[in-house]
C-alpha positions as CSV (number, residue, x, y, z in Angstrom):
1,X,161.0,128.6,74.8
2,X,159.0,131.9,75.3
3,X,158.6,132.7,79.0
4,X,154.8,132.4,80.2
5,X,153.8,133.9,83.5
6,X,151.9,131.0,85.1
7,X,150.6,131.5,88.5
8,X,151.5,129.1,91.1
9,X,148.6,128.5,93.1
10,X,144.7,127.6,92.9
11,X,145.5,123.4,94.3
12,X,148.3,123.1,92.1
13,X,146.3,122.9,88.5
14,X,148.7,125.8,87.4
15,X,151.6,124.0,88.9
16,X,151.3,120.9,86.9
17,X,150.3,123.1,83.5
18,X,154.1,124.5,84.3
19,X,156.1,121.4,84.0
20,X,154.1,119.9,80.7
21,X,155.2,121.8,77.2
22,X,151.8,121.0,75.8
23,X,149.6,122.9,78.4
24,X,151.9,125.4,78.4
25,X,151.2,126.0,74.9
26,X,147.5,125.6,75.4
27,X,147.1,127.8,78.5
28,X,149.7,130.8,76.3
29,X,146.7,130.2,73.4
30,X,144.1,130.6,75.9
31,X,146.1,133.6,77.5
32,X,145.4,135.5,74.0
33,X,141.9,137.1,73.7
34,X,141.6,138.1,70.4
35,X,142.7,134.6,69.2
36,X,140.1,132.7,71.5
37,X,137.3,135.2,70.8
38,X,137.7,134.7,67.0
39,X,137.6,130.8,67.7
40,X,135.2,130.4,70.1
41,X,133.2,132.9,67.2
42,X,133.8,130.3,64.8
43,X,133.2,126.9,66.6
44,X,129.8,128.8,67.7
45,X,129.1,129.5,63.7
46,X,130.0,126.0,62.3
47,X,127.3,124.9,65.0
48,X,124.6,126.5,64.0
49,X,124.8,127.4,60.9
50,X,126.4,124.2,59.4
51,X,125.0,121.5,61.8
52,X,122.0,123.2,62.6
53,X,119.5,125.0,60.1
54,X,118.5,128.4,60.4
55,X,115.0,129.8,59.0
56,X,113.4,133.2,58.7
57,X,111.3,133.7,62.3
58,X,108.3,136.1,59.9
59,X,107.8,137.2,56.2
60,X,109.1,140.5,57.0
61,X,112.6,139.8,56.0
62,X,111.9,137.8,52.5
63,X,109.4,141.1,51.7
64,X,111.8,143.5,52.3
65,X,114.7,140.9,50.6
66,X,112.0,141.0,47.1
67,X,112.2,144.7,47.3
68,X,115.9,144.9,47.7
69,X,116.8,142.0,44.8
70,X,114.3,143.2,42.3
71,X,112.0,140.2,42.5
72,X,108.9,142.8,43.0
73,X,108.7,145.6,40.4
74,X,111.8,144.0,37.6
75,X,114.6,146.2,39.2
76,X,116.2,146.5,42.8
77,X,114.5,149.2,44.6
78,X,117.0,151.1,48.3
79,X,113.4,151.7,49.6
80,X,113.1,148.8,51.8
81,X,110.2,150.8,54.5
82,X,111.9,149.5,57.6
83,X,115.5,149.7,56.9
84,X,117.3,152.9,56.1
85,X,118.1,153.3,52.3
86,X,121.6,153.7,52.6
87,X,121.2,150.2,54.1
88,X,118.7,149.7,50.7
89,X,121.2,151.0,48.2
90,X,124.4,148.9,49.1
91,X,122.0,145.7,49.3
92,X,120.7,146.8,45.5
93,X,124.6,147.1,44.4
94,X,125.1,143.6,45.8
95,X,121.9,141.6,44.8
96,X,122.6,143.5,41.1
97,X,126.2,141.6,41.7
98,X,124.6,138.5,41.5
99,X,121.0,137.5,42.3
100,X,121.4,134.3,43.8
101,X,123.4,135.1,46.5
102,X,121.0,135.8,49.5
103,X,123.1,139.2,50.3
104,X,121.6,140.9,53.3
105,X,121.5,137.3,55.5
106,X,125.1,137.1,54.9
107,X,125.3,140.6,55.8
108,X,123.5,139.6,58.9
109,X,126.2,136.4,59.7
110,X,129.1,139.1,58.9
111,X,127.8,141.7,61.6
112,X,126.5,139.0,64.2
113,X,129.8,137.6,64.1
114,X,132.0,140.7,64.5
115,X,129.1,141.4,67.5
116,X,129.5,138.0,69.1
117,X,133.4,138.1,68.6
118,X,134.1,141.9,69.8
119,X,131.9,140.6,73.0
120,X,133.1,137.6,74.3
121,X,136.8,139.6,73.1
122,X,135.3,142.2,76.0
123,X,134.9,139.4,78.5
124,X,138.2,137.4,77.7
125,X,140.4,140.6,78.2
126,X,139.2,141.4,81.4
127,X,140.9,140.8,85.1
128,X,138.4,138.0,85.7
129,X,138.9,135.1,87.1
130,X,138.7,132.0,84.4
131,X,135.3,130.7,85.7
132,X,134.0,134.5,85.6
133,X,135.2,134.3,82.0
134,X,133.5,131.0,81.3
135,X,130.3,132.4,82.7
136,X,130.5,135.5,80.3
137,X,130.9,133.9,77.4
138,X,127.9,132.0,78.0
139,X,125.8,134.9,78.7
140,X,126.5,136.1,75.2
141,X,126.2,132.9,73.2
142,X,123.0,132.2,74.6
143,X,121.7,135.6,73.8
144,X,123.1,135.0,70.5
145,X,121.4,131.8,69.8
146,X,117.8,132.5,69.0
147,X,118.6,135.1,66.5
148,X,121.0,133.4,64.7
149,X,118.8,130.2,63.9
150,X,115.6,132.6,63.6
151,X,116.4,135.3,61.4
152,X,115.1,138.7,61.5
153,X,116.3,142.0,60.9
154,X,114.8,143.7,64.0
155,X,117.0,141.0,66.5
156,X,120.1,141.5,64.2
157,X,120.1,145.0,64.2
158,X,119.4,144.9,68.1
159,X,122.2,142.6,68.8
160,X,124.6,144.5,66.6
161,X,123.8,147.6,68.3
162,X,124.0,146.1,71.8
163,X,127.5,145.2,70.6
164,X,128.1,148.1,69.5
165,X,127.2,149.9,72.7
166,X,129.1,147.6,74.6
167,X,132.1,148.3,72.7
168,X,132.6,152.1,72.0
169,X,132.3,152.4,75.9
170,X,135.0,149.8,76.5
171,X,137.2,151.4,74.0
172,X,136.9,154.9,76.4
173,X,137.1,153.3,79.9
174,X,140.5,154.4,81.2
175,X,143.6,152.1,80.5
176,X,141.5,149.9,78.1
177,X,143.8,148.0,75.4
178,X,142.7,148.9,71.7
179,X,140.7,152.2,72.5
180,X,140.5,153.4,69.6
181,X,140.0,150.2,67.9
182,X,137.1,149.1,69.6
183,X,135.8,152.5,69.7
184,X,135.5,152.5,66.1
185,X,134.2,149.1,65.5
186,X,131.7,149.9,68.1
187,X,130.4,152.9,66.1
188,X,130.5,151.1,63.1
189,X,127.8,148.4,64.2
190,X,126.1,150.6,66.4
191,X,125.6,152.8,62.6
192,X,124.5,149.2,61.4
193,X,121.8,148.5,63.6
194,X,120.6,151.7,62.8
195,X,120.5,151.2,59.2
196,X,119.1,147.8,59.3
197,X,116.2,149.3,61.7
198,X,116.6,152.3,64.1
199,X,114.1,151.4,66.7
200,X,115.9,148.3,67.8
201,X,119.0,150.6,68.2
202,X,117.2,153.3,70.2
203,X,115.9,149.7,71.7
204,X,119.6,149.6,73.3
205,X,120.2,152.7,73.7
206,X,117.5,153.1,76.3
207,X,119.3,150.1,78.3
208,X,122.4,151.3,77.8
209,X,121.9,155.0,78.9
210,X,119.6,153.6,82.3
211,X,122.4,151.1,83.0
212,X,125.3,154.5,83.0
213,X,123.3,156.7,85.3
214,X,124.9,154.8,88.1
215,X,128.3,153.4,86.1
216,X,129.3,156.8,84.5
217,X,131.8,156.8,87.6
218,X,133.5,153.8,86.1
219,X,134.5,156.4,82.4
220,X,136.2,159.4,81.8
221,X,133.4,161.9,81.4
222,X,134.9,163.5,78.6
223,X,135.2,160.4,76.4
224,X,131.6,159.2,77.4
225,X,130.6,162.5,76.5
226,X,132.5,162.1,72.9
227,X,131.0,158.3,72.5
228,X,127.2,159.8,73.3
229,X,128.0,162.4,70.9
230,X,128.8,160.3,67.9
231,X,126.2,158.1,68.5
232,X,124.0,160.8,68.0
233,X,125.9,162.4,65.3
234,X,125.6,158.6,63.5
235,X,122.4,158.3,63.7
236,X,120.9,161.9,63.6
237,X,122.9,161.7,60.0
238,X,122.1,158.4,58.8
239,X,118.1,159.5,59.4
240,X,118.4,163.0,58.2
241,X,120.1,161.0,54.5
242,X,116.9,158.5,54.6
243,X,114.4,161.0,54.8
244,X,115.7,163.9,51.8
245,X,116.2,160.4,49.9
246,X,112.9,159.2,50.6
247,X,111.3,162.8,49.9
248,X,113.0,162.9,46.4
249,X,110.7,160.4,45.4
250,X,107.0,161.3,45.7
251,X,105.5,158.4,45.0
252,X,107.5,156.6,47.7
253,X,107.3,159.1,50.2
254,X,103.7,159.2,50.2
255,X,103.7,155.2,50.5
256,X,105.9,155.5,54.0
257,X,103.2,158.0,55.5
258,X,100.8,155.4,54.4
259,X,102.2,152.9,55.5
260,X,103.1,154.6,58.6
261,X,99.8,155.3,59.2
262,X,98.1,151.9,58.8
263,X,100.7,150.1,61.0
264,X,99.1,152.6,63.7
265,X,95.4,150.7,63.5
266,X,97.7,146.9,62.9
267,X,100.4,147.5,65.4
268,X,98.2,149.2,68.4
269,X,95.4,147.8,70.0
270,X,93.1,150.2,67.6
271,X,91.5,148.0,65.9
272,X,90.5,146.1,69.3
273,X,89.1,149.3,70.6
274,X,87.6,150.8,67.4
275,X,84.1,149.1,68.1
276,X,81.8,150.7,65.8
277,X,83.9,153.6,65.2
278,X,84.6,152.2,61.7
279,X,81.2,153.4,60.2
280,X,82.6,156.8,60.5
281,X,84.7,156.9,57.8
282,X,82.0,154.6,55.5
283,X,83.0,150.9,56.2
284,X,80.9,148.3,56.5
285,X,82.0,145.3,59.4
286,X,83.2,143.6,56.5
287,X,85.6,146.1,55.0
288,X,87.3,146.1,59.0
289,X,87.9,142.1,58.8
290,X,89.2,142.8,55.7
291,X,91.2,145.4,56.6
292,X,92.1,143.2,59.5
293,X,93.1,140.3,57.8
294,X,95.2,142.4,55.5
295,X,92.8,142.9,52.3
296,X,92.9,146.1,51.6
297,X,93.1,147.0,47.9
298,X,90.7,149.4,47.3
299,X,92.5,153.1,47.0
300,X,89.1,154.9,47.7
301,X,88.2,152.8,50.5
302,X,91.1,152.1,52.5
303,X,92.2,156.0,51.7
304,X,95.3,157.6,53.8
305,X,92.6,160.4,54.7
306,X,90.3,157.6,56.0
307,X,92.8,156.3,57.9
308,X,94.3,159.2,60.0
309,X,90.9,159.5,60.8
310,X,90.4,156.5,62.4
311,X,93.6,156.8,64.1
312,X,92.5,160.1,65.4
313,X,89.5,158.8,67.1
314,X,90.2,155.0,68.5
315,X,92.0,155.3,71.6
316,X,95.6,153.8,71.1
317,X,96.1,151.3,74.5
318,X,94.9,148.3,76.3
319,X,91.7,150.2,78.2
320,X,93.0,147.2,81.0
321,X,95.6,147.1,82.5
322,X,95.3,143.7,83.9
323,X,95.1,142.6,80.1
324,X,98.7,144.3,79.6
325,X,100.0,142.9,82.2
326,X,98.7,139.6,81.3
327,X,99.9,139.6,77.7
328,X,103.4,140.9,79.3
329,X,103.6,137.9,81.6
330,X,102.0,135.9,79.2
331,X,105.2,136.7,76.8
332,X,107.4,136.1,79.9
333,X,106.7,132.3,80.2
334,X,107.0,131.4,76.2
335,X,109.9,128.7,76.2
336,X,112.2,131.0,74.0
337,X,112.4,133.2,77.0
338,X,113.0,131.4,79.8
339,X,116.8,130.8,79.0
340,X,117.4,134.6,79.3
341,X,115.3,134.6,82.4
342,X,117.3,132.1,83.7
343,X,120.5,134.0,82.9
344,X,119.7,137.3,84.5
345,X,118.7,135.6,87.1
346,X,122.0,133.8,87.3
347,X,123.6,138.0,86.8
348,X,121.6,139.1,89.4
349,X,123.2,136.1,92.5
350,X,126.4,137.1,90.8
351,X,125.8,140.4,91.7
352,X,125.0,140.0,95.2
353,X,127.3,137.5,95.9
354,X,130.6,139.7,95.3
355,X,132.1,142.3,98.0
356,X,130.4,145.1,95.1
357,X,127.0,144.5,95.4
358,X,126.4,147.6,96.7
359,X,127.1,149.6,94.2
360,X,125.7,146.9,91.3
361,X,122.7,146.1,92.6
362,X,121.3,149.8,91.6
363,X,122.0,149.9,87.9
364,X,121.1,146.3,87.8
365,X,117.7,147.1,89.4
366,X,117.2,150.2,87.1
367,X,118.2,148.1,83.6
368,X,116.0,145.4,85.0
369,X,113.3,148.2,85.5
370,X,113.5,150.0,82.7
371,X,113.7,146.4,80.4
372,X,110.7,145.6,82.2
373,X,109.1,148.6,82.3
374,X,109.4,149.2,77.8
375,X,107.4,145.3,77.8
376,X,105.0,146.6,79.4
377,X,105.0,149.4,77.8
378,X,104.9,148.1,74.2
379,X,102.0,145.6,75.6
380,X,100.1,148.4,76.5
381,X,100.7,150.9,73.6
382,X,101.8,148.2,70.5
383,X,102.5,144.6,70.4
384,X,105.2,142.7,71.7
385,X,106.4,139.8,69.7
386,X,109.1,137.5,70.3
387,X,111.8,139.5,67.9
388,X,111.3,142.5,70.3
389,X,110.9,140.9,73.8
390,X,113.6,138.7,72.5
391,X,116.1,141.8,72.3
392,X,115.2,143.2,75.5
393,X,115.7,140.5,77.4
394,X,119.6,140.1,75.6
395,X,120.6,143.7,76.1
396,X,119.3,143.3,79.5
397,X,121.1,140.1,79.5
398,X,124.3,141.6,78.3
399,X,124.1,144.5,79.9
400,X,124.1,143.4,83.0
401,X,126.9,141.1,82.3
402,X,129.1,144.0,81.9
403,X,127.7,146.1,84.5
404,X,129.6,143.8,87.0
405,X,132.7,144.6,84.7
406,X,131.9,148.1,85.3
407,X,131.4,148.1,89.1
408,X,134.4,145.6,89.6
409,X,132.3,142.8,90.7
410,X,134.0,140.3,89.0
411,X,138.2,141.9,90.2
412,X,136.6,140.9,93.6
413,X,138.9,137.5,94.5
414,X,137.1,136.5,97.4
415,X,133.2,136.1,98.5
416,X,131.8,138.5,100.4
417,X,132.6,138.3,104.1
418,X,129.9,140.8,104.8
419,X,127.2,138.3,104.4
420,X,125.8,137.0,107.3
421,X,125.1,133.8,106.2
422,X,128.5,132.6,105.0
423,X,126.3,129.0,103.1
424,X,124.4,131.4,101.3
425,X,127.1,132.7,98.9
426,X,127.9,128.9,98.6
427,X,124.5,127.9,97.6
428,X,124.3,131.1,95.7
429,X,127.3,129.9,93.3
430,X,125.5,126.5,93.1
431,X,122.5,128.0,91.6
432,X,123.9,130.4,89.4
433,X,125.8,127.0,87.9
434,X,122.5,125.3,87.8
435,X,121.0,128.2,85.9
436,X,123.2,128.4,83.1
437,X,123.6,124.4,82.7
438,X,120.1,124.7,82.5
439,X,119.7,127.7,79.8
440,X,122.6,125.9,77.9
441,X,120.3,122.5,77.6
442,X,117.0,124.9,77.0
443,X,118.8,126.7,74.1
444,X,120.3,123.4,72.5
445,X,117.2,121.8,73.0
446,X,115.2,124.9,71.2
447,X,118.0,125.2,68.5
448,X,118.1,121.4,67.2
449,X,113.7,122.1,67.6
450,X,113.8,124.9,65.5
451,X,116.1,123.4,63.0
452,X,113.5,120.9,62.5
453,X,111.4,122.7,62.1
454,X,113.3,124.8,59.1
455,X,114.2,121.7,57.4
456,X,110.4,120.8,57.2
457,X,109.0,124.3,55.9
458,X,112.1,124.2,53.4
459,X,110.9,121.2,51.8
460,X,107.5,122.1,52.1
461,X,108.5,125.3,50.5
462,X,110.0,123.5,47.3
463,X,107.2,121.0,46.9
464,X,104.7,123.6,46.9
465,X,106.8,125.6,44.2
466,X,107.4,122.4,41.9
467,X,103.4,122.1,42.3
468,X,102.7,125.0,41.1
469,X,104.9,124.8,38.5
470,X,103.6,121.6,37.2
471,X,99.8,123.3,36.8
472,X,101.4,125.8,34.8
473,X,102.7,123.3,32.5
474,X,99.8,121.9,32.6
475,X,97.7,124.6,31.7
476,X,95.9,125.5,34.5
477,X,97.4,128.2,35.4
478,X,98.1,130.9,32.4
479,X,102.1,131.1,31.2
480,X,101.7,134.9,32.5
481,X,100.2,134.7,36.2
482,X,100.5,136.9,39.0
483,X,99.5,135.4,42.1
484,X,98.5,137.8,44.9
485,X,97.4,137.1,49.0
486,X,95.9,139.1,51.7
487,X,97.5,137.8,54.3
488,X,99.0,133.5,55.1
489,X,99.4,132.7,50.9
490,X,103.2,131.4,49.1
491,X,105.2,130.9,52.0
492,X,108.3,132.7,50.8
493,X,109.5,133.2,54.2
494,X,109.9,129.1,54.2
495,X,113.2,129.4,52.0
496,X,116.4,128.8,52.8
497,X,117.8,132.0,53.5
498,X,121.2,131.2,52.7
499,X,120.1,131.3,49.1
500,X,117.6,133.6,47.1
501,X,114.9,131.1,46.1
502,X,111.3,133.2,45.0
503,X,108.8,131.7,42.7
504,X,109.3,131.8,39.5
505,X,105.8,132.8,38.7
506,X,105.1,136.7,39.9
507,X,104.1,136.7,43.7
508,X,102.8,139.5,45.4
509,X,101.8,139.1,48.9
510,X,99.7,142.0,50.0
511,X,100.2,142.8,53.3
512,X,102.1,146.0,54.3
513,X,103.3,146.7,50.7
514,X,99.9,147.6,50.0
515,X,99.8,150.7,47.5
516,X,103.8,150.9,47.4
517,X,105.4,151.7,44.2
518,X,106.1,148.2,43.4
519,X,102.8,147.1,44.2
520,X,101.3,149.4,42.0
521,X,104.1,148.0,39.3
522,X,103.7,144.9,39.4
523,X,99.5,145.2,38.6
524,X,100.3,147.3,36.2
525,X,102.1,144.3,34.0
526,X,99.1,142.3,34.5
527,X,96.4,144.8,33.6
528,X,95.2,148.0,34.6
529,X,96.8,148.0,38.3
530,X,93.5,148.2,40.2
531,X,92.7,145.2,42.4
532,X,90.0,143.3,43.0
533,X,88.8,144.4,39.9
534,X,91.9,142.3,37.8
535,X,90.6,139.4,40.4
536,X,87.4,138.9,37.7
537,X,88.4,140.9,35.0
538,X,92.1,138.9,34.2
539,X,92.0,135.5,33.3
540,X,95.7,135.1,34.6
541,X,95.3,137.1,38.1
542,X,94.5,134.6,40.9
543,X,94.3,134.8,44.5
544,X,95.9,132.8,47.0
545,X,93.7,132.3,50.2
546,X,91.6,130.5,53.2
547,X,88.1,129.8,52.2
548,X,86.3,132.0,54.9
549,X,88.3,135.1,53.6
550,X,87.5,133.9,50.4
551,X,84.0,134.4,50.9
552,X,85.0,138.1,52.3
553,X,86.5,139.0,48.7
554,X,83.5,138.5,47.4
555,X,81.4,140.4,49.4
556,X,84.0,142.8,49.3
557,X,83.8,143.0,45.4
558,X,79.7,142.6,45.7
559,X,79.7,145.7,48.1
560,X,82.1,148.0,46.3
561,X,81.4,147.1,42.7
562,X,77.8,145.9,42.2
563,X,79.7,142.4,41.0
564,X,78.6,138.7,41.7
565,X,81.6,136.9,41.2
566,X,82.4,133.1,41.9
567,X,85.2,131.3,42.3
568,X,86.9,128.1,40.7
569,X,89.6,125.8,42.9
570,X,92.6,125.5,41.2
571,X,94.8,124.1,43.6
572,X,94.6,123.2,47.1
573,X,98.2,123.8,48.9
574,X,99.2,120.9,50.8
575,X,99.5,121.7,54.6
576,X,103.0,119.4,54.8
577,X,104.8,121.2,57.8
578,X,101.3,121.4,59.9
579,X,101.6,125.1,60.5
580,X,98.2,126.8,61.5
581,X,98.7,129.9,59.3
582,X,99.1,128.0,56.1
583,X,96.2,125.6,56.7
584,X,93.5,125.4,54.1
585,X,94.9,127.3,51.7
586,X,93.2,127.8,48.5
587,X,94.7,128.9,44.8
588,X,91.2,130.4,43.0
589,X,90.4,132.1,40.3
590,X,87.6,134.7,40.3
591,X,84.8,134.9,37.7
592,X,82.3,137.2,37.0
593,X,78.7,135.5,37.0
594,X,77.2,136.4,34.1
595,X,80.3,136.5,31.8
């Protein structure tokens, strides 16, 4: 039998695993990294993905997915707005493969698992102790958890760059096992988060780089140096690529500056500052809450020049700071957080228990700081949703994991015997136990919650699609219909994402792919590509919406076209999963008066 250096000591445990075959074979499993981390990977996977039911966390993701699989505009466009297009143009290759198969979430399962895998691979080959292992691996499955049963491509392409990170500077710490190996894998998700959205890499950059101003000590300089530089040479290329592709295309390219420039009045607090600023540019209050409430059709109105106009003159941040910091804290106490709060709280005893808190405790403070400091910021200057607050709080999460790897907390054997109260370190340990049974029971909790919740959109989802079907066969809706919404209308983002399931009649949601290509496509095979004016000029045009914004439309179309129109109920969608946005939701069709 192969010879297995078992230690003899820690109140015999290791003893008795000597003299029994069996747990000599466990513990020689258990002894291999690799192995466990592609297990433990896969347990984690079967459990959530198999038992439990993931869902998409916005619409984002389904929009950009219509782009990418040629639901929107009859062929698969690489433009996808927030992801890069060489990201766009091997999703187009694989959705022309076959258009069932949901491609870029499975692309999202493949990289989250290499992530999760080459991470807890990090903590398992380490000189820890087993319980320091244990408590690793936790940290990273329970920053994992959220994302992976609420997809979005913001947290995957955060959590495969945090990876990344994570990994190309293991793979160039001195007298690290598979340099070169995990050097490269590192690069290669760090170059995926990039292309699936660049500011959630730069997102972990920022944590990274504050968290090595104090650990750079702990690397070779040159080979930090060389890491740092392909990073940048990644990601410099893979944007340089994006925009000559993007600027070969007129029509697209002057979409993204649109686009671009109306998420700076929907993303900022601009249009919570702009007052009566709006008049300026020839709006009336009821053009803003439709510009608001993401009804915005009208080229002439809603013009690009218009709009850098307005971004020009309405201040860009919270004009109180006692609102940021509100909102901030605000974000802070939502129950998906507190798991991760609970967590780096559990880092930061770790830290100050072990003989190197001395020289942790400073690049904890500054990655807590700086995490801290970009919520803030983003409250102040943007919005802060859950997807991004979400990643902060797991790179900080992570990062600080491995900053005790980096300042040899965890090699420390033995508490602290500077500590003058010897109890505290004890209590200390208790505490930091209690803080991740408790995160583990939160995120199981949340997880089993969420999948519920999933399960009930999904077969909301279908019902309202066999509905809608079943007026078209019954002739009230025509055979060739295009159904548009401002805003809350189909809620695509309801499928299951591990299959490509759109309506089957033409669906265009409004929203940010206002004036795109596509958008202007897909009007164009129902008329003369000019809405509202198909709204009461096409019989087979409807809109999808809440009655109060209804009655916006047709001002709208009373203000800018010298129309009366009225409306005609065609369908009520059922409100089955009890979700606020999709509440009241009307299917009309528009008719002139007169006509």
């Amino acid at each position: 039998m192969e010879s297995i250096d078992i230690p003899i000591h820690e109140n015999g445990i290791l003893i008795y695993i000597r003299e029994s075959p069996a747990l000599r074979r466990i513990y020689a499993f258990l002894k291999r990294p690799l192995v466990v981390s592609l297990v433990t990977t896969i347990v984690f996977f079967v459990v959530f993905l198999v038992f439990l039911h993931p869902g998409y966390e916005t619409d984002d993701d389904i929009s950009i997915i219509s782009l990418a699989s040629g639901y929107l505009g009859g062929k698969p466009i690489p433009f996808l707005v927030f992801s890069n297009v060489v990201w766009g143009l091997l999703l187009t290759s694989l959705y022309a493969l076959h258009s069932r198969i949901n491609w870029e979430v499975l692309l999202f399962f493949v990289l989250n698992f290499i992530s999760t895998s080459g991470l807890i691979y990090l903590v398992l080959s380490r000189p820890w102790r087993e319980l320091h292992k244990l408590f690793g691996v936790l940290v990273i499955l329970l920053a994992d958890a959220y994302f992976l049963v609420n997809i979005n491509f913001t947290t995957m392409a955060a959590f495969a760059s945090i990876s990344g990170f994570c990994l190309q500077l293991a793979g160039v710490r001195p007298h690290s096992s598979l340099r070169k190996g995990l050097f490269f894998l590192g690069s290669g998700l760090v170059l995926a988060g990039c292309l699936i959205r660049i500011e959630a890499m730069f997102l972990a950059l920022a944590l990274v780089l504050s968290s090595l101003v104090f650990c750079a000590g702990s690397f070779k300089l040159k080979n930090l140096i060389l890491a740092l530089a392909v990073t940048g040479g990644l990601v410099a290329g893979s944007y340089v690529f994006d925009r000559l592709y993007v600027q070969s295309s007129p029509e697209w390219n002057t979409y993204y500056l649109y686009n671009q420039t109306r998420s700076m009045l929907h993303d900022t607090p601009r249009l919570v500052n702009i007052g009566t600023l709006y008049q300026k540019v020839g709006w009336s209050q009821n053009d803003l809450v439709m510009f608001t409430h993401w009804f915005f059709p009208d080229v002439k109105t809603y013009s690009l020049e218009h709009l850098q106009y307005l971004v020009k003159i309405v201040p860009n941040t919270r004009t109180n700071l006692f609102i940021t910091l509100r909102i901030f804290v605000g974000s802070l106490l939502e129950p998906a957080t507190i798991p991760y709060l609970m967590m780096i709280a559990a880092i930061w005893l770790a830290a100050w228990v072990y003989r190197a808190r001395k020289r942790t405790l400073l690049p904890l403070l500054t990655l807590t700081a700086i995490s801290f400091g970009l919520g803030v910021f983003l409250a102040w200057s943007m919005k802060l949703p859950a997807r991004v607050l979400l990643s902060l709080l797991a790179a900080l999460s992570i990062d600080g994991l491995f900053i005790l790897d980096w300042t040899g907390s965890f090699e420390q054997q033995v508490a602290s015997t500077s500590l003058r109260n010897r109890s505290f370190s004890r209590y200390a340990k208790y505490c930091i136990g209690l803080f991740m049974l408790a995160a583990v029971g939160l995120v199981t909790f949340q997880s089993i919650q969420a999948a519920r919740v999933y399960i009930t959109r999904q077969a909301a989802y279908e019902r309202i699609l066999a509905d809608l079907e079943d007026l078209q066969n019954q002739g009230k809706i025509e055979e060739n219909a295009l159904i548009v919404s401002p805003a809350s209308g189909i809620p695509i983002e309801w499928s299951n994402p591990m299959i490509l399931e759109l309506p089957r009649i033409q669906y265009l949601p409004m929203g940010w792919l206002t004036f795109s290509p596509v958008y202007e496509s897909v009007l164009k095979q129902f008329g003369n590509g000019s809405l509202p004016d198909e709204l009461y000029q096409k019989r087979n045009v409807y809109l999808l919406t809440r009655p109060n914004l209804m009655f916006g439309v047709r001002q709208f179309i009373r203000e800018h076209a010298g129309i009366q129109v009225t409306t005609h109920v065609i369908y009520q969608m059922p409100n089955i999963s009890g979700e606020s946005d999709y509440k009241n939701l009307v299917l009309y069709s528009v008719i002139q008066k007169g006509k």
